[in-house]
C-alpha positions in Angstrom: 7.2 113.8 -13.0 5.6 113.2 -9.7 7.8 109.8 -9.2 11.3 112.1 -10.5 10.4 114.5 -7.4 9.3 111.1 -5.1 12.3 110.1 -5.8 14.4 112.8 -5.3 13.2 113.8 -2.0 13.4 110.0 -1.0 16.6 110.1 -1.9 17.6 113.4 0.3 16.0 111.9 2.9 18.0 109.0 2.5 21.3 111.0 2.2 20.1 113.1 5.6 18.7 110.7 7.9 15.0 111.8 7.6 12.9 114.4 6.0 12.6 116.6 8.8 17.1 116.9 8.9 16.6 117.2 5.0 14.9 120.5 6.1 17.2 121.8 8.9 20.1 121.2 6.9 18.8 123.0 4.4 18.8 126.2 6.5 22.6 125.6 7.7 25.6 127.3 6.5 29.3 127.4 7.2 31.7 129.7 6.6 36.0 131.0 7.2 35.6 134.3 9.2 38.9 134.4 9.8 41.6 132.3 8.0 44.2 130.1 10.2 47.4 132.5 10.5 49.9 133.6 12.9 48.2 136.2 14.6 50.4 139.0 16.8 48.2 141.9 16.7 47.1 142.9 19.9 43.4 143.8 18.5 42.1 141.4 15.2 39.2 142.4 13.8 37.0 140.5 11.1 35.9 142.0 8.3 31.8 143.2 9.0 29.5 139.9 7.9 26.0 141.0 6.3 23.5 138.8 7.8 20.1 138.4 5.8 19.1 134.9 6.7 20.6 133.6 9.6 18.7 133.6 13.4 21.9 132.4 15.3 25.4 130.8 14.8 28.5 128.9 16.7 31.5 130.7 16.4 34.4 128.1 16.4 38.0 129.9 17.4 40.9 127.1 17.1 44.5 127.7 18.1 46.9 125.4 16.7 49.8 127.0 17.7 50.7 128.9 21.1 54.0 130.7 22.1 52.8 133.4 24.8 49.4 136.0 25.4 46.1 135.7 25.4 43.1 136.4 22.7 39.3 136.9 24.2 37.1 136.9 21.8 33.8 138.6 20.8 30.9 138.9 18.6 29.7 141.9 18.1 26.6 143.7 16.3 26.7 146.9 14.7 24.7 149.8 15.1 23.7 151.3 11.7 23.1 154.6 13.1 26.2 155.3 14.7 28.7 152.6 13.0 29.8 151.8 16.3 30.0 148.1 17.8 28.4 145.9 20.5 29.1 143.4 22.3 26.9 140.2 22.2 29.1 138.0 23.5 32.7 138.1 25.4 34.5 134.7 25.3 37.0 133.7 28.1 40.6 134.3 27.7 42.3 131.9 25.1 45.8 130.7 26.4 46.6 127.9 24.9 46.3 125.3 21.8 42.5 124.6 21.9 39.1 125.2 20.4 36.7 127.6 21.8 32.8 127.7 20.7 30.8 130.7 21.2 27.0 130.3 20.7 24.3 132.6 20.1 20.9 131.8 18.8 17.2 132.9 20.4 16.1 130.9 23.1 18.9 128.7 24.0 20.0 128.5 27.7 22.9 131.7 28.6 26.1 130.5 29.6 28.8 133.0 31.2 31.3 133.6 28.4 29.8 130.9 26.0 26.4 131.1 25.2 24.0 134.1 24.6 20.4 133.4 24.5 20.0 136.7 21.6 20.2 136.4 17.8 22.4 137.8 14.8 21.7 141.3 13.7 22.2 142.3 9.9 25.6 143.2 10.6 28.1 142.1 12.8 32.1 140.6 13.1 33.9 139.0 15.5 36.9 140.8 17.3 39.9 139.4 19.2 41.7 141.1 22.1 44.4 140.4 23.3 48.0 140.9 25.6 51.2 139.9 24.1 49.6 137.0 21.8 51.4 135.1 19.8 49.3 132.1 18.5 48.4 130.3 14.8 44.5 130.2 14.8 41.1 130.1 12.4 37.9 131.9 13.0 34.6 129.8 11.5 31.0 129.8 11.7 28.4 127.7 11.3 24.7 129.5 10.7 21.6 128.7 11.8 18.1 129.8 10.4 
């Protein structure tokens, strides 16, 4: 018994790289927030996420397709008391074919319109706004414990 579970943490650390990237893989997650589609709508708006786990995430936006407008994006908590939203961060304007990360987990260094030293609260979405856009693009995330 002891040599089966040798083994099969060997083997994940094999797999991995090491046994310490065994572990922080382990607390990783990815996950379509919002789908790739042609998107018109002058305000998009994913559906609320319930967050039990996760300390911090990227936010990948990717435009494939451009014809005119602009999207900013945002990830934003909600407030279970009122039901209203708030921002965590605000993205720069997307204008073209492209990919766009937005990161936000504790401690890591803020960067104007990319970056937000704060973490995940139980519930939150991310919103796009937006002047005359016409684009094709996917919203994703990858988790962080």
């Amino acid at each position: 018994m002891i040599r089966a579970l040798a083994a099969l943490v060997f083997g994940a650390a094999l797999a991995l790289g090491s046994i310490g990237e065994a572990r922080a893989q382990a607390g990783n997650l990815s996950a379509i927030i919002l789908p790739s589609a042609s998107r018109t709508a002058v305000q998009v708006n994913s559906a609320d996420i319930q967050n039990r786990t996760w300390s911090g995430a990227q936010i990948i936006v990717n435009v494939t397709a451009f014809v005119a407008g602009n999207y900013v994006p945002k990830v934003q908590g909600k407030d279970q008391a009122s039901g209203q939203y708030y921002d965590l961060l605000i993205g720069q304007s997307i204008t073209g074919t492209g990919t766009t990360i937005l990161k936000i987990f504790p401690g890591i260094a803020p960067l104007a319109n990319a970056a937000a030293s704060d973490f995940l609260p139980r519930v939150w979405r991310v919103q796009l706004n937006g002047s005359t856009p016409s684009m094709t693009l996917s919203v994703s995330g990858n988790f962080q414990q």
